[in-house]
N, CA, C and O atoms as a GROMACS GRO file, in nm:
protein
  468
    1UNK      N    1   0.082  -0.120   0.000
    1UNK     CA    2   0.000   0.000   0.000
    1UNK      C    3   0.086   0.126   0.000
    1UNK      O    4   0.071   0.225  -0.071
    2UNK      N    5   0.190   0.102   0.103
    2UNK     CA    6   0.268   0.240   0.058
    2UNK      C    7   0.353   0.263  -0.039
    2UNK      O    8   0.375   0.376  -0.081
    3UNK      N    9   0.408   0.158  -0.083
    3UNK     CA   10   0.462   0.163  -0.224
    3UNK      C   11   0.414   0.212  -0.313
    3UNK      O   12   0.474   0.263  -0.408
    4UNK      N   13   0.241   0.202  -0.290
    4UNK     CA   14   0.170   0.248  -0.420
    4UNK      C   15   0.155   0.410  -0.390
    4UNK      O   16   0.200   0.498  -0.463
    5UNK      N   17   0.101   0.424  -0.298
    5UNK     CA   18   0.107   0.585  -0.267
    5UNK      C   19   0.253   0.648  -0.314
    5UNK      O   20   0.256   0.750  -0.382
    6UNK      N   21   0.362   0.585  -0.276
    6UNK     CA   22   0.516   0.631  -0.320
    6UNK      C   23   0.500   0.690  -0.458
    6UNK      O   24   0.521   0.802  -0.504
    7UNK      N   25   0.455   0.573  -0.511
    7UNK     CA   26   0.489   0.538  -0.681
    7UNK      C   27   0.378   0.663  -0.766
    7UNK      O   28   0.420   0.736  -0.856
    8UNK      N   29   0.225   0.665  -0.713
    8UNK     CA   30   0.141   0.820  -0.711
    8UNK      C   31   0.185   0.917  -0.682
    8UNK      O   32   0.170   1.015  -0.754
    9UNK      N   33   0.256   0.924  -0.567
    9UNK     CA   34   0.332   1.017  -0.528
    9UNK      C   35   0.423   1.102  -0.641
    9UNK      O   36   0.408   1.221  -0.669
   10UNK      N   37   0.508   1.023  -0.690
   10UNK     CA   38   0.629   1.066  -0.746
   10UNK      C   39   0.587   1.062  -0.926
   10UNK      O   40   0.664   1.083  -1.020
   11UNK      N   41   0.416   1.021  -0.933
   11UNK     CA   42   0.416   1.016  -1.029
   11UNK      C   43   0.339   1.140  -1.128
   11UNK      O   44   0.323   1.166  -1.248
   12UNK      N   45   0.294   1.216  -0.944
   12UNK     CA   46   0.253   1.361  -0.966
   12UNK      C   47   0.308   1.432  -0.961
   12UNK      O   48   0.263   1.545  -0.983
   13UNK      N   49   0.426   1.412  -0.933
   13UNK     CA   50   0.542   1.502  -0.909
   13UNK      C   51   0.610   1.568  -1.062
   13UNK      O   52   0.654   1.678  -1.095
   14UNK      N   53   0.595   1.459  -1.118
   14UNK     CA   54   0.653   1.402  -1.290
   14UNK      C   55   0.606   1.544  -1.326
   14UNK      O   56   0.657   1.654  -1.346
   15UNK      N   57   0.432   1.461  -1.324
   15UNK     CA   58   0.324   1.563  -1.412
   15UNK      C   59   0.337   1.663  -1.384
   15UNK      O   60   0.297   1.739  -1.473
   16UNK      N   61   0.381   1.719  -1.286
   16UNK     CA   62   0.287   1.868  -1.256
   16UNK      C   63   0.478   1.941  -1.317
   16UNK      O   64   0.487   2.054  -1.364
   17UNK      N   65   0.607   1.846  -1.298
   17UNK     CA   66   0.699   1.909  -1.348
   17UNK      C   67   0.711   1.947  -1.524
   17UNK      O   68   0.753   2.055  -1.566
   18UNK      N   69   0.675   1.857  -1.591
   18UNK     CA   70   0.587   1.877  -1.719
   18UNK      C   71   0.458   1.998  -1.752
   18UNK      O   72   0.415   2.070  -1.842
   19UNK      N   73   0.441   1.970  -1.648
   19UNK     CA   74   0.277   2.110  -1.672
   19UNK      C   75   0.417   2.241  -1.688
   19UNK      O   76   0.472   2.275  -1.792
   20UNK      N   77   0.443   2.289  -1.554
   20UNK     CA   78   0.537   2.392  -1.593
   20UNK      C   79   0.632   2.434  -1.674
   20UNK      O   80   0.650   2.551  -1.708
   21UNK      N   81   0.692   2.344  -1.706
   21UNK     CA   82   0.788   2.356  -1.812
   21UNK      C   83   0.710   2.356  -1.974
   21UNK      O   84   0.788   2.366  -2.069
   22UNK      N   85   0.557   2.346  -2.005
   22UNK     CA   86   0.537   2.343  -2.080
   22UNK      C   87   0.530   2.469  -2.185
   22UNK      O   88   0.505   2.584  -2.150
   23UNK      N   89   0.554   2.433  -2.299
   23UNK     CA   90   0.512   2.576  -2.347
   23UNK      C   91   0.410   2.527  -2.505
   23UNK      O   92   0.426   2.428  -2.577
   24UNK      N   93   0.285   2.666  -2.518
   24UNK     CA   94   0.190   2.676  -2.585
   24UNK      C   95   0.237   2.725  -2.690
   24UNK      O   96   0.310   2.824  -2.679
   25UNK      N   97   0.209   2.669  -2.827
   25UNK     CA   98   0.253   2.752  -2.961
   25UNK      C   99   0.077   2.783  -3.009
   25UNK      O  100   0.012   2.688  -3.051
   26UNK      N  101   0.021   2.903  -2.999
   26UNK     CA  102  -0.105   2.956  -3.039
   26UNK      C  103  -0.146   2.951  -3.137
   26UNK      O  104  -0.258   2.990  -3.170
   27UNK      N  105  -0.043   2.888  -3.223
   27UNK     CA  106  -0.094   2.823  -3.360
   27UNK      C  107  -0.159   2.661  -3.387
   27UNK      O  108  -0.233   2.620  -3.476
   28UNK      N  109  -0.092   2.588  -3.262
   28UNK     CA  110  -0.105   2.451  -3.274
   28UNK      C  111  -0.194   2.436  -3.189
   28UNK      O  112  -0.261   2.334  -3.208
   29UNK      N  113  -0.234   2.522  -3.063
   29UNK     CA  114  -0.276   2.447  -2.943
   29UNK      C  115  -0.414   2.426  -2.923
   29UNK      O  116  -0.485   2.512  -2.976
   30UNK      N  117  -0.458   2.360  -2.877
   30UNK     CA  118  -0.653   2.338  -2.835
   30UNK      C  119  -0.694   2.416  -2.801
   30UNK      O  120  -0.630   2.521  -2.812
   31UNK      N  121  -0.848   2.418  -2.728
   31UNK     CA  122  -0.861   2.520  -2.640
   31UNK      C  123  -0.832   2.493  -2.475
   31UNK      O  124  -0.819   2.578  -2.386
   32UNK      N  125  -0.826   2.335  -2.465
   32UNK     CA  126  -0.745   2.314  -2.317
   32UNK      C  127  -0.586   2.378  -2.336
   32UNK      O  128  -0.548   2.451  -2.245
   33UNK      N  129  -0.525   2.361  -2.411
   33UNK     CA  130  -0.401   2.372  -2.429
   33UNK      C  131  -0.394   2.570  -2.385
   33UNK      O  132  -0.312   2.614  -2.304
   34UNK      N  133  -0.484   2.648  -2.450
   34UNK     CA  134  -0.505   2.753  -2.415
   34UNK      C  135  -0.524   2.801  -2.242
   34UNK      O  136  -0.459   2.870  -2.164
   35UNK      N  137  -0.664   2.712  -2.236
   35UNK     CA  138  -0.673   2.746  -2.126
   35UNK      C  139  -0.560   2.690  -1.996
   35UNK      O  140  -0.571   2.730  -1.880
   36UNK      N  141  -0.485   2.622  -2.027
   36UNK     CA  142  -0.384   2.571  -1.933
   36UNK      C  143  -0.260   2.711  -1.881
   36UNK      O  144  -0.166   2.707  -1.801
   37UNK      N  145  -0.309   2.818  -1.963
   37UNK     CA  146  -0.246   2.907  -1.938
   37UNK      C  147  -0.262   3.035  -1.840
   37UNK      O  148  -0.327   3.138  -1.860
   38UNK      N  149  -0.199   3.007  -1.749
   38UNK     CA  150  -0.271   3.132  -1.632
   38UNK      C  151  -0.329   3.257  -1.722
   38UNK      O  152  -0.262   3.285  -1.822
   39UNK      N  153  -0.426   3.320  -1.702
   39UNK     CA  154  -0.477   3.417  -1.736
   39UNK      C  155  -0.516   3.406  -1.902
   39UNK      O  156  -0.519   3.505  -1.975
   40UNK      N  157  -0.540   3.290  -1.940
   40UNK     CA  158  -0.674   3.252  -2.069
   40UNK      C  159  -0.775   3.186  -2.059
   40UNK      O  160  -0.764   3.075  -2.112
   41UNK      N  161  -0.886   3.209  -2.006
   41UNK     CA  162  -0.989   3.144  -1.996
   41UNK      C  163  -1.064   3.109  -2.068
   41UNK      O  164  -1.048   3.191  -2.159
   42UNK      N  165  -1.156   3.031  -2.105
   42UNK     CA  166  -1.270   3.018  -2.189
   42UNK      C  167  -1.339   3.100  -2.313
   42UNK      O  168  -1.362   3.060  -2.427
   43UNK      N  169  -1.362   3.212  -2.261
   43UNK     CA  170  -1.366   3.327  -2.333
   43UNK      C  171  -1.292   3.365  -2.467
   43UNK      O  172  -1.332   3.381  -2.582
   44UNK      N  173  -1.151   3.373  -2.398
   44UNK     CA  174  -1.033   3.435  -2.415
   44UNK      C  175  -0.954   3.322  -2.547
   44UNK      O  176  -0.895   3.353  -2.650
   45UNK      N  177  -0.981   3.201  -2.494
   45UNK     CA  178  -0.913   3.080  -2.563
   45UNK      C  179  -1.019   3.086  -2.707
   45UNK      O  180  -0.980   3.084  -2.824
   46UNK      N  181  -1.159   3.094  -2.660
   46UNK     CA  182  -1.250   3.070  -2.807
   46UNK      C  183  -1.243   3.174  -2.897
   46UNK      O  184  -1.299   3.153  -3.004
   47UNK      N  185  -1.182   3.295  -2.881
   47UNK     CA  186  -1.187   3.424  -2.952
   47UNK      C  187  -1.049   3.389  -3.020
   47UNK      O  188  -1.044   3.405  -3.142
   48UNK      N  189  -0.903   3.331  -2.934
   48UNK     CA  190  -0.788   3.280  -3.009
   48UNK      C  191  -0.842   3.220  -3.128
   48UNK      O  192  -0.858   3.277  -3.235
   49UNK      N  193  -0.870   3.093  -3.100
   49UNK     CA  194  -0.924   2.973  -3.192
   49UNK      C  195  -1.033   3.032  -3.314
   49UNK      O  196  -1.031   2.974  -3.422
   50UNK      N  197  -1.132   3.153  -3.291
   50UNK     CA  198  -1.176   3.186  -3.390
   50UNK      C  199  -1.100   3.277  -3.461
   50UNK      O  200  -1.163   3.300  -3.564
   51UNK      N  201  -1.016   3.329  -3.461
   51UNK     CA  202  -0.922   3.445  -3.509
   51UNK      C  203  -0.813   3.311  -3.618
   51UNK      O  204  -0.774   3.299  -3.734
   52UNK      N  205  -0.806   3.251  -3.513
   52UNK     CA  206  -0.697   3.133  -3.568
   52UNK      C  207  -0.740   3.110  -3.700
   52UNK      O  208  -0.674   3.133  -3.802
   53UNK      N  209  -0.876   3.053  -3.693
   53UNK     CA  210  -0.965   2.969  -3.818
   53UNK      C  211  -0.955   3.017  -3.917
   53UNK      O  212  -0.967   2.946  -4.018
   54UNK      N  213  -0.914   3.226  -3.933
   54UNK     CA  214  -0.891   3.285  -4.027
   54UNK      C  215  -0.783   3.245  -4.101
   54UNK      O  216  -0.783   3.214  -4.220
   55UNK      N  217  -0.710   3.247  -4.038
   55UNK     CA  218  -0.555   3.208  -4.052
   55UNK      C  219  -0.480   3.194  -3.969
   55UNK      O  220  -0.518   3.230  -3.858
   56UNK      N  221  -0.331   3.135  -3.981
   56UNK     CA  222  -0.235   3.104  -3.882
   56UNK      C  223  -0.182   3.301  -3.798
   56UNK      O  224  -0.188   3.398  -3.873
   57UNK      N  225  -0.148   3.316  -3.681
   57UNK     CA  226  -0.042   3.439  -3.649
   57UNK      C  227   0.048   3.423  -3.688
   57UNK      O  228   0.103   3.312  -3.684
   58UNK      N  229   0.108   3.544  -3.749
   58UNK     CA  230   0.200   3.531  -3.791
   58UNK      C  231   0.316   3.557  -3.697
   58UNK      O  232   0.425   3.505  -3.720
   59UNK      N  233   0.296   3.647  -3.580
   59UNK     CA  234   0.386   3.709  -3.492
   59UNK      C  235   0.302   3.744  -3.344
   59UNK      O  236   0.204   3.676  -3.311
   60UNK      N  237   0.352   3.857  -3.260
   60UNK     CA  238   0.312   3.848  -3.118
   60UNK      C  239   0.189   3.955  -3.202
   60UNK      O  240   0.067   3.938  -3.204
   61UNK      N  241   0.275   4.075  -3.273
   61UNK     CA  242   0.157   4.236  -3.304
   61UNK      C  243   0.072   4.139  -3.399
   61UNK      O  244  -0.014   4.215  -3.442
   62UNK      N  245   0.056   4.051  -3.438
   62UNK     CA  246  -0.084   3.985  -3.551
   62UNK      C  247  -0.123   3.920  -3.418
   62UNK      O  248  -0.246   3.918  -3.415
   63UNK      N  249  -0.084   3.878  -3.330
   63UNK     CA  250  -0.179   3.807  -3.227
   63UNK      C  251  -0.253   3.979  -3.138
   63UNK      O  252  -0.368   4.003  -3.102
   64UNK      N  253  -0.174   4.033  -3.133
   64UNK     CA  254  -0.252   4.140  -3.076
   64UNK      C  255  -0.345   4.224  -3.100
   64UNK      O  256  -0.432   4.265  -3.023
   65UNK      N  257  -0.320   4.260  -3.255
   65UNK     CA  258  -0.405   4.287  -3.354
   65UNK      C  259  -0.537   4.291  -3.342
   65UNK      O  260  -0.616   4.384  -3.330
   66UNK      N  261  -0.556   4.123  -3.350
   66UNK     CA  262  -0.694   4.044  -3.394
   66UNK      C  263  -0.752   3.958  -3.306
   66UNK      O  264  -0.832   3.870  -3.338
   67UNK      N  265  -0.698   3.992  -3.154
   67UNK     CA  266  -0.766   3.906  -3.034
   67UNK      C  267  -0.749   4.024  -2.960
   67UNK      O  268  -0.656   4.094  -2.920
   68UNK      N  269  -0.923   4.022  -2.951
   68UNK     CA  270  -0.970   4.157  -2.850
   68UNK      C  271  -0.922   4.126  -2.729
   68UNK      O  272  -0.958   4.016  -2.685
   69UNK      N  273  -0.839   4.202  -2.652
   69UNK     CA  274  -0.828   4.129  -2.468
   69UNK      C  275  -0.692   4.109  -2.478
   69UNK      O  276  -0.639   4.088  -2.369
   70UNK      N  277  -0.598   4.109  -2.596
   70UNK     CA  278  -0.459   4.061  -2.586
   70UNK      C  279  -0.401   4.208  -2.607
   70UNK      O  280  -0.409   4.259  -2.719
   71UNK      N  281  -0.356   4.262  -2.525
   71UNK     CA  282  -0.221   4.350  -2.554
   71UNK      C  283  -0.095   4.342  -2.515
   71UNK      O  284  -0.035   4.240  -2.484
   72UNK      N  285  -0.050   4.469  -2.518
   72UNK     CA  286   0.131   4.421  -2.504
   72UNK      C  287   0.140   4.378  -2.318
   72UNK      O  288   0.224   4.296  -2.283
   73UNK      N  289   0.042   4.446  -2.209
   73UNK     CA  290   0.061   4.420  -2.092
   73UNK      C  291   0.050   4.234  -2.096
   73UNK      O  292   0.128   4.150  -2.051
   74UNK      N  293  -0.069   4.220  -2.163
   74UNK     CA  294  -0.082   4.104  -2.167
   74UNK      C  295   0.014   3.965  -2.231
   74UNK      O  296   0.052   3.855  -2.190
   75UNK      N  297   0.023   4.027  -2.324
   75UNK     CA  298   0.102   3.913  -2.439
   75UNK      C  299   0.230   3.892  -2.373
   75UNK      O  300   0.280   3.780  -2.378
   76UNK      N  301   0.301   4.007  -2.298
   76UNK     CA  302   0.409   4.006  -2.210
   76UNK      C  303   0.415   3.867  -2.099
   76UNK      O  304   0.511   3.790  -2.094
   77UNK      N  305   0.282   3.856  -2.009
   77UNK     CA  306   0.246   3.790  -1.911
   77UNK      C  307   0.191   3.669  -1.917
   77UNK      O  308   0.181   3.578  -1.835
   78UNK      N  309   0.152   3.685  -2.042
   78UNK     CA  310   0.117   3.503  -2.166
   78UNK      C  311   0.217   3.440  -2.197
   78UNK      O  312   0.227   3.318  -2.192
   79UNK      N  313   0.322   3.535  -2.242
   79UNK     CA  314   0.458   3.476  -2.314
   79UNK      C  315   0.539   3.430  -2.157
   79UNK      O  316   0.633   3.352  -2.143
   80UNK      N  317   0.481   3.493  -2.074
   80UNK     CA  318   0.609   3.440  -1.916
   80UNK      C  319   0.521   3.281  -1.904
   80UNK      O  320   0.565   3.168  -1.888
   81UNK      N  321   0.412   3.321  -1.917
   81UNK     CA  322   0.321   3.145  -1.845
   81UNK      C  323   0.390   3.059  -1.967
   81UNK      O  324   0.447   2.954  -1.938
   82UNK      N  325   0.386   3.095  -2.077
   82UNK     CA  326   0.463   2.977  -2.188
   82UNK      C  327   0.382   3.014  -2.340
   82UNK      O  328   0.384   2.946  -2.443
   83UNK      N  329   0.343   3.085  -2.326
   83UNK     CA  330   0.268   3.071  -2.487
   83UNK      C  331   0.374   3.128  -2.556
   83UNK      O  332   0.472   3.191  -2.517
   84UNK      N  333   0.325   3.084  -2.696
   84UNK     CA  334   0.475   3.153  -2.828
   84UNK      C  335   0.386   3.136  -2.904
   84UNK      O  336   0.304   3.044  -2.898
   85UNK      N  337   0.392   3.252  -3.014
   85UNK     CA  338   0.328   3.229  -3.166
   85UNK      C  339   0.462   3.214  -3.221
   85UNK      O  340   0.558   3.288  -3.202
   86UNK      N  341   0.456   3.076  -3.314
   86UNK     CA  342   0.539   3.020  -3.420
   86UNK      C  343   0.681   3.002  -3.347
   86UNK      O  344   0.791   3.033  -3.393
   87UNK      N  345   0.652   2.947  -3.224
   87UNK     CA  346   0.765   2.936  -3.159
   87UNK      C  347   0.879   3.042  -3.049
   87UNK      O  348   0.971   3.016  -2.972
   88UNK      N  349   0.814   3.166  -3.095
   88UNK     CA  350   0.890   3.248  -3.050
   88UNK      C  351   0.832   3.338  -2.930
   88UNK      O  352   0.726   3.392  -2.961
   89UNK      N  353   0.883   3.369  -2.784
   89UNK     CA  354   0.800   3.432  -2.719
   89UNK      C  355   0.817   3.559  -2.749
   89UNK      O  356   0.895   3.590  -2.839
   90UNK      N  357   0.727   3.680  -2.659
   90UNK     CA  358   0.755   3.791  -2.637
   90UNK      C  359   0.863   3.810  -2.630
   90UNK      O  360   0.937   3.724  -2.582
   91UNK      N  361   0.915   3.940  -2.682
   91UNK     CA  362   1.027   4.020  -2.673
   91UNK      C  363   0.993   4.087  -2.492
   91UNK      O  364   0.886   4.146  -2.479
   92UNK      N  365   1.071   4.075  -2.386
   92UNK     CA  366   1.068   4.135  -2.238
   92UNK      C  367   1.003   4.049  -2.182
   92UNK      O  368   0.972   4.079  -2.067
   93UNK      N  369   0.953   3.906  -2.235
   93UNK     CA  370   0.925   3.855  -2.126
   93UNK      C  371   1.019   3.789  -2.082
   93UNK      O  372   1.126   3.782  -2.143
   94UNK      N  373   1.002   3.741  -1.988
   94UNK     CA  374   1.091   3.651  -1.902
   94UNK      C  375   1.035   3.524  -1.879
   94UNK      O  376   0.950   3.522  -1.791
   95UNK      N  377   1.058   3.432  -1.930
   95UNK     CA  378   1.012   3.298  -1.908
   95UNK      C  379   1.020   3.226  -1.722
   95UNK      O  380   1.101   3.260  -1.636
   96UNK      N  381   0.944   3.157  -1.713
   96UNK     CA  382   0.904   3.136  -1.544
   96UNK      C  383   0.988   3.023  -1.525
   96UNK      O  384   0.982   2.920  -1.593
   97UNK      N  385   1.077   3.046  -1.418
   97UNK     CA  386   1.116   2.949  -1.385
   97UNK      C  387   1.123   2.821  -1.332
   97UNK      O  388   1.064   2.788  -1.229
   98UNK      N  389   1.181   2.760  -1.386
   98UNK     CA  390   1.046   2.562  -1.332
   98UNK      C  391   1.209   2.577  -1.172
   98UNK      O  392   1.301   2.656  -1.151
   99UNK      N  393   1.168   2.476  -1.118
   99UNK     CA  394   1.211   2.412  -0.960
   99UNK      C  395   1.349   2.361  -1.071
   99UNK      O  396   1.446   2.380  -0.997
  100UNK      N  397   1.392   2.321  -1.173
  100UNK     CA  398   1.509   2.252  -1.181
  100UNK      C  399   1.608   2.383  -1.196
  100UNK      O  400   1.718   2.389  -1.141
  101UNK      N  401   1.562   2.470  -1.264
  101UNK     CA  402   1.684   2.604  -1.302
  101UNK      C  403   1.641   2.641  -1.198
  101UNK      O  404   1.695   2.746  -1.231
  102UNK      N  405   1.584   2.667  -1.075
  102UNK     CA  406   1.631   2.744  -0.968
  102UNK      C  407   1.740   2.680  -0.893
  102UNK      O  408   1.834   2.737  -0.838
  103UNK      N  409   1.706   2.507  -0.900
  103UNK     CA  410   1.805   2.444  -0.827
  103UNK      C  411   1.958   2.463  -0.900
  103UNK      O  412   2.058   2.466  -0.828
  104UNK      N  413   1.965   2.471  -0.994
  104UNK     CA  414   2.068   2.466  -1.092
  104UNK      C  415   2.122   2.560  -1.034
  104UNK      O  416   2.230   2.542  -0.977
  105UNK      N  417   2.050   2.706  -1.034
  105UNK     CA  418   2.161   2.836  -1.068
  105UNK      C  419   2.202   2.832  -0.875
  105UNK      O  420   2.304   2.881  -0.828
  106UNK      N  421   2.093   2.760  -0.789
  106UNK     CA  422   2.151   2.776  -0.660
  106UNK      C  423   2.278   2.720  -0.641
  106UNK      O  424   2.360   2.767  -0.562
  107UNK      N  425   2.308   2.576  -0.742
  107UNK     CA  426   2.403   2.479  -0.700
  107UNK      C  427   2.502   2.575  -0.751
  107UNK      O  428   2.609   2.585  -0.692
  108UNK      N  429   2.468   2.669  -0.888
  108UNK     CA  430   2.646   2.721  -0.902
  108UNK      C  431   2.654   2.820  -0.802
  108UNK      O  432   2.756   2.838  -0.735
  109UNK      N  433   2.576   2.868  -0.794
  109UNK     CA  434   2.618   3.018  -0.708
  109UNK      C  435   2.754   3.015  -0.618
  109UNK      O  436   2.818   3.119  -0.599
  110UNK      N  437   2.795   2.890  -0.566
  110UNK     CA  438   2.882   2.911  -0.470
  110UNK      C  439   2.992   2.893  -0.532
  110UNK      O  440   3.096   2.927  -0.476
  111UNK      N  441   2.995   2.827  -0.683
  111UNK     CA  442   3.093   2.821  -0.749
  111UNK      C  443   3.155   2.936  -0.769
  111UNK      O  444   3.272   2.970  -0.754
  112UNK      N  445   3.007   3.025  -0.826
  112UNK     CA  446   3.094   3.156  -0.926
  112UNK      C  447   3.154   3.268  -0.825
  112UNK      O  448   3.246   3.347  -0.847
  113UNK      N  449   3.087   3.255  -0.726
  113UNK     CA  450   3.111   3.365  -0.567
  113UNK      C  451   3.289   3.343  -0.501
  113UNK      O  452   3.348   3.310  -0.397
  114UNK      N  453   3.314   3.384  -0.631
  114UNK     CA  454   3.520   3.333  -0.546
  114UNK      C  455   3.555   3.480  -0.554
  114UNK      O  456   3.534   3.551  -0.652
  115UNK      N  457   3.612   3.520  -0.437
  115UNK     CA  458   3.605   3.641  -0.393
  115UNK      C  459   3.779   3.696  -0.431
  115UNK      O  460   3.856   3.605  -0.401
  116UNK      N  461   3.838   3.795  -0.477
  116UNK     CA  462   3.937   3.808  -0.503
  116UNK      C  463   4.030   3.893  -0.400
  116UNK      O  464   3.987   3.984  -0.329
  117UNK      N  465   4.156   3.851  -0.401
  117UNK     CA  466   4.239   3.930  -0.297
  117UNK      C  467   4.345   3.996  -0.294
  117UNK      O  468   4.384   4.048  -0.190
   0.00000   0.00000   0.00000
């Protein structure tokens, strides 16, 4: 029994490290795939997807363009959760950091911190 809880355990651990690290291309994605994105809801995802149907985006300003509700505050704060049109995020965003690059840049820190004399 606890093996199995272990094995659930570590097997949500997986998933949810996958959820974060994921990233949305707004050309390819569903409307779950949308909505998996902090701050696109329902709404927001079906107005993508009908804009889409026109044609593919070509860039972030054609996604902004032609989806009422997306501007630059926004597209900024879409592109940090993971979305990209045609692969590419916002220009200033900053992509979110998953638990492995925080651990990473903690493990060098003590490397690069050599103090000179």
């Amino acid at each position: 029994m606890l093996k199995k809880l272990f094995v659930a355990f570590i097997g949500l651990i997986v998933a949810v490290s996958f959820a974060v690290a994921a990233v949305v291309d707004v050309n390819k994605a569903d409307q779950a795939g949308l909505d998996g994105i902090k701050g696109i809801g329902p709404s927001l995802s079906k107005a993508i997807l009908a804009e889409r149907a026109k044609g593919e985006f070509k860039d972030w300003a054609d996604l902004q363009s032609r989806v009422k509700g997306i501007g630059e505050k926004n597209s900024v704060k879409f592109s940090a959760e993971g979305l990209v049109v045609n692969g590419q995020p916002k220009a200033g965003a900053a992509p979110k950091e998953s638990a492995n690059s925080k651990a990473a840049a903690a493990a060098k820190a003590p490397a690069d911190s050599t103090t000179k004399k």
